[in-house]
C-alpha positions as CSV (number, residue, x, y, z in Angstrom):
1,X,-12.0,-6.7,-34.6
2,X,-12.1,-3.3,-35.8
3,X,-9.4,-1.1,-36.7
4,X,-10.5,1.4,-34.3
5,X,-11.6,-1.0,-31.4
6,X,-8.0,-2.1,-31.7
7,X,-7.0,1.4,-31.5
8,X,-9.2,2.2,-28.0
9,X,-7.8,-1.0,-26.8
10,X,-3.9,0.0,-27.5
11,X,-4.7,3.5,-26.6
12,X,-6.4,1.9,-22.6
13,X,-3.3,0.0,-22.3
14,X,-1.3,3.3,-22.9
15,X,-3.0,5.1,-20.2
16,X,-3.0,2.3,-17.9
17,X,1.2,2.0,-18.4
18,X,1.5,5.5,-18.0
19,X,-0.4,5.4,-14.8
20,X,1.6,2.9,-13.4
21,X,4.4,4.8,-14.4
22,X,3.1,7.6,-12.5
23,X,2.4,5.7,-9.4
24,X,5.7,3.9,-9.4
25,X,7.3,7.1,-9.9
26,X,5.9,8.4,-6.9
27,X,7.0,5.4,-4.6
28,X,10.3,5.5,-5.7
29,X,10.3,9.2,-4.2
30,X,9.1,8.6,-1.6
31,X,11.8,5.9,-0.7
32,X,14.5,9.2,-1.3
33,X,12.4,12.5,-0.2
34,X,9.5,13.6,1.9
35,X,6.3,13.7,0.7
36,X,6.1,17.4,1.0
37,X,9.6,17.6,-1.0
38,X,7.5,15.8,-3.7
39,X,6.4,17.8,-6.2
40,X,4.1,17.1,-9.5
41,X,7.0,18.0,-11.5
42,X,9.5,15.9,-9.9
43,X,6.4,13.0,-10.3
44,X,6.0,13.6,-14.1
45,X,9.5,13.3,-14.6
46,X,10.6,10.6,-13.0
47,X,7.6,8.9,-14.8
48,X,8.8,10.1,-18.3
49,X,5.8,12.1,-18.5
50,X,4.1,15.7,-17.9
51,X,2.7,17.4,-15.4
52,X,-0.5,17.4,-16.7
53,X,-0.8,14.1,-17.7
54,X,-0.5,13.4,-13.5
55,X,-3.2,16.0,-12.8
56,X,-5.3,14.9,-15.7
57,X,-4.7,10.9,-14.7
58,X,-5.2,11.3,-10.7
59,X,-5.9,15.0,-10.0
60,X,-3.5,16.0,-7.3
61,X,-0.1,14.3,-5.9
62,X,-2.5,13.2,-3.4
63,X,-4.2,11.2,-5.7
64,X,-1.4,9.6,-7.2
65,X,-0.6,8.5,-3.2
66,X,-4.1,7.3,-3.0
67,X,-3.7,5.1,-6.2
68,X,-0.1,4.1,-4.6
69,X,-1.8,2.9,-0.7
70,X,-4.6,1.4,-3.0
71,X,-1.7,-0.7,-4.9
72,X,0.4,-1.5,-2.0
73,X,-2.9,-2.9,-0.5
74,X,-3.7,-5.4,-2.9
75,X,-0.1,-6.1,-3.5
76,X,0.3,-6.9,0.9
77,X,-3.0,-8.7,0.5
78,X,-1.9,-10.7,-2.0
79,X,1.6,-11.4,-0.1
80,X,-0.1,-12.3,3.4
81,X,-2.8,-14.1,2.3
82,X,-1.2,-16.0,-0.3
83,X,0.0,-18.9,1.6
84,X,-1.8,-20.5,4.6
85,X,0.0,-20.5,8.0
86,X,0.1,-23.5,9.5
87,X,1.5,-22.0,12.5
88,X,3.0,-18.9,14.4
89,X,6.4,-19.6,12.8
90,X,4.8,-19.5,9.3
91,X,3.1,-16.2,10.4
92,X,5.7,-14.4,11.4
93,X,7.7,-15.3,8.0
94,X,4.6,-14.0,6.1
95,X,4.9,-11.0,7.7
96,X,8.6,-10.6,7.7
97,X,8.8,-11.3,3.8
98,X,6.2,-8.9,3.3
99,X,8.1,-6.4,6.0
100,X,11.0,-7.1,3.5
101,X,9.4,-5.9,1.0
102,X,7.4,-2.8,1.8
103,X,8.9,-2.2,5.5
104,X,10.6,0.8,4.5
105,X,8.0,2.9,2.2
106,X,6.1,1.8,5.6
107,X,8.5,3.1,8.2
108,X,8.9,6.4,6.3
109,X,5.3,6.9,5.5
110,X,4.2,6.3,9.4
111,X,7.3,9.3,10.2
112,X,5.2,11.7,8.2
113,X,1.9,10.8,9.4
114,X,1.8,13.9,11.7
115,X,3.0,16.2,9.4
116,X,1.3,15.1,6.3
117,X,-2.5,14.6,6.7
118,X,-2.7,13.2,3.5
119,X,-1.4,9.9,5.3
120,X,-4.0,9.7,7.9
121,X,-6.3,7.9,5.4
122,X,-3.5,6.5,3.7
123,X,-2.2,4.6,6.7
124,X,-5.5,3.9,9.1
125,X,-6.3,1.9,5.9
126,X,-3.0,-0.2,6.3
127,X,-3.8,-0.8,10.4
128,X,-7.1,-2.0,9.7
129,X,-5.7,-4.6,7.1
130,X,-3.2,-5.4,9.2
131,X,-5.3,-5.8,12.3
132,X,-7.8,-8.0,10.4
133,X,-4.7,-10.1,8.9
134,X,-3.4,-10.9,12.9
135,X,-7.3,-11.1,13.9
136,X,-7.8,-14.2,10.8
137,X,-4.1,-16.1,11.5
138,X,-4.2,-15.9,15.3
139,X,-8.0,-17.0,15.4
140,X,-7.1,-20.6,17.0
141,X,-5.1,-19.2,19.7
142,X,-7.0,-16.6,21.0
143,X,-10.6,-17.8,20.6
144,X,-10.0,-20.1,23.1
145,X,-9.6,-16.7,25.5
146,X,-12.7,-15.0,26.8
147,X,-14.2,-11.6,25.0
148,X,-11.9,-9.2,27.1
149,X,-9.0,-11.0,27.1
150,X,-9.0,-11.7,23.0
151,X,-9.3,-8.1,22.4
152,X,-6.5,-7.5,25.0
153,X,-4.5,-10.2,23.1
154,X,-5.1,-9.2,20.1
155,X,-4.0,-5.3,20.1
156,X,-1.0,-6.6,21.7
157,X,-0.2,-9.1,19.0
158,X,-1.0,-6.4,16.6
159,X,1.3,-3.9,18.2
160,X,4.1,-5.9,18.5
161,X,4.0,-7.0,14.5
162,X,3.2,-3.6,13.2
């Protein structure tokens, strides 16, 4: 390997940490303030980084909340469909480990929604998932109900676990 191909490499890795930095700056934030308390400045330096370095790496604050939704949603994904559920009980402790660990960034990103339209995308994202989660690990018990009655049974399973 080259010297500078080992240099690009380092140098990716950098900007990928500092991203992260960014990103995890902002959720941390966001578990103390409002999103509209939130300012680039307070972003870059709880990251350990500038202001520009956020704009340059994800444009906006928004950005950086898109790249945060966009982690969260592999991260859930990876938490809920991790483990196969052999039953409702098994279910539920899916989604109550995974409640456990993002519930509250949740909670105080759905109390903004109005306020912030930021979220709308942010957060219609998060119900779809979720809706297709409960659709996938309550399959067995409500295909055996007819099409009107599934789709009843379904937004009331999903309304009741979200």
């Amino acid at each position: 390997m080259s010297p500078r191909a080992y240099r690009q490499s380092a140098r990716a890795e950098a900007v990928q940490d500092t991203e992260q930095q960014i990103v995890e700056a902002l959720t941390a934030l966001l578990a103390e303030r409002w999103f509209d308390e939130i300012t680039l400045d307070d972003i870059a330096a709880t990251a350990g980084t500038t202001r520009q370095t956020v704009i340059r790496r994800f444009g906006s604050k928004t950005g950086v909340l898109s790249a945060m939704a966009a982690q969260m949603d592999v991260s859930i994904q990876d938490q809920r469909w991790s483990t196969p559920a052999q039953g409702v009980a098994d279910i539920v402790t899916l989604l109550m480990d995974d409640y456990e660990r993002t519930g509250d960034i949740i909670v105080r990103t759905l109390s903004q929604e109005v306020r912030i339209p930021e979220f709308a995308a942010v957060l219609d994202r998060g119900r779809r998932g979720h809706r297709e989660w409960i659709e996938v690990m309550f399959k067995a018990w409500v295909d055996k109900l007819d099409a009107q009655a599934c789709g009843g049974r379904l937004t009331q399973i999903t309304d009741s676990m979200s």
